[in-house]
Kinemage of the C-alpha trace (Angstrom):
@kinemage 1
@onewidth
@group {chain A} dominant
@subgroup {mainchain}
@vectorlist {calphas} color= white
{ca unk a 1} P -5.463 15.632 3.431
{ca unk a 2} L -4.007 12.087 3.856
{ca unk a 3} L -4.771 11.883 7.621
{ca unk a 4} L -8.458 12.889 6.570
{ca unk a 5} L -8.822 10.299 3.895
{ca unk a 6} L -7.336 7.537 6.436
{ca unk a 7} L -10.475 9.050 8.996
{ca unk a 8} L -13.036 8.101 6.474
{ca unk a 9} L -11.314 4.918 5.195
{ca unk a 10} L -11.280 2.919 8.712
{ca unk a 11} L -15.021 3.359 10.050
{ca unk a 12} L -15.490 2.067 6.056
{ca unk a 13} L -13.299 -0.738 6.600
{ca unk a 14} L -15.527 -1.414 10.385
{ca unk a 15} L -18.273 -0.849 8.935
{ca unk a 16} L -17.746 -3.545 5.798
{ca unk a 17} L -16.202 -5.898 8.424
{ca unk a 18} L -19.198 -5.527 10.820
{ca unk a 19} L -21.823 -6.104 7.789
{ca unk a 20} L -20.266 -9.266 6.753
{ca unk a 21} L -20.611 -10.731 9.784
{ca unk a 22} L -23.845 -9.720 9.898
{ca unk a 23} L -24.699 -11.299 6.876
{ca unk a 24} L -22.555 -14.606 7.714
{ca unk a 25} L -25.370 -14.568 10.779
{ca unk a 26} L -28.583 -13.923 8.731
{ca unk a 27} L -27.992 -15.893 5.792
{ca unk a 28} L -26.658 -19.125 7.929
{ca unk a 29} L -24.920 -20.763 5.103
{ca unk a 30} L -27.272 -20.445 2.326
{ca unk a 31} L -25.149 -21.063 -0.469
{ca unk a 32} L -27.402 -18.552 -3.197
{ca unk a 33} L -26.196 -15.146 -0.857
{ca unk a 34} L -22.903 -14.174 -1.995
{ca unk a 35} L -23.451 -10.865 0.366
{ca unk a 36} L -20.994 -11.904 2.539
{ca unk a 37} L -18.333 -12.596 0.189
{ca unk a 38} L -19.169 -9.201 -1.843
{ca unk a 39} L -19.024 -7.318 2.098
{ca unk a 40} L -15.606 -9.075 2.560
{ca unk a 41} L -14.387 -8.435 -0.300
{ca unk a 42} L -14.785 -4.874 -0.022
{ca unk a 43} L -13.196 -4.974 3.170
{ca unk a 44} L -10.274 -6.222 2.045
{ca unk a 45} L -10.068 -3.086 -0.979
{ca unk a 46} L -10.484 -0.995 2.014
{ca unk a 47} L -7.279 -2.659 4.375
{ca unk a 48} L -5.362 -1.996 1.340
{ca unk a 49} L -6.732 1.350 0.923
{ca unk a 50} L -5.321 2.361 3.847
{ca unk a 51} L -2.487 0.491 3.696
{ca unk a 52} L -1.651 2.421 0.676
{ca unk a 53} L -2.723 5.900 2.391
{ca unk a 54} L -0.491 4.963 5.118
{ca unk a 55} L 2.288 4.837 2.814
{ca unk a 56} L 1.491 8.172 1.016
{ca unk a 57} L 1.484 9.657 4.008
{ca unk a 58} L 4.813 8.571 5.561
{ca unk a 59} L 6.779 8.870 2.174
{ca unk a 60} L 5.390 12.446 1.601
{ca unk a 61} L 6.038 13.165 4.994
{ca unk a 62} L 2.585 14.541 5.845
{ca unk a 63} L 2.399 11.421 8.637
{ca unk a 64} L 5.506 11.107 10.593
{ca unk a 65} L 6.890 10.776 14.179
{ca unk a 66} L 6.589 14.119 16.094
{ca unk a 67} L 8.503 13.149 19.231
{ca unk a 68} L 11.612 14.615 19.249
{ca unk a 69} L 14.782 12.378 20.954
């Protein structure tokens, strides 16, 4: 469930990252847009998102290290 949830949460976190420089390209410093500051803004709810996930998942045990010494 975790390791599904962290699937969807990083192309969200590209895809955020990838709009707001899109929008840092278009708008060219017009200071009325706040698009890029709402896109990166969202990206970083989404690093900490999966920051959080990542946690979840190693204290519950569902992510862990499956190499054995």
């Amino acid at each position: 469930m975790i390791t599904t949830l962290i699937y969807i949460v990083i192309p969200l976190l590209l895809l955020s990252l990838g709009g707001g420089l899109f929008f840092l390209l278009i708008d060219k410093g017009e200071t009325g847009r706040k698009r890029t500051v709402y896109l990166l803004g969202l990206r970083v709810f989404f690093a900490a998102l999966l920051i959080i996930l990542v946690t979840i998942g190693l204290y519950t045990g569902e992510l862990g290290n499956s190499v054995l010494p």
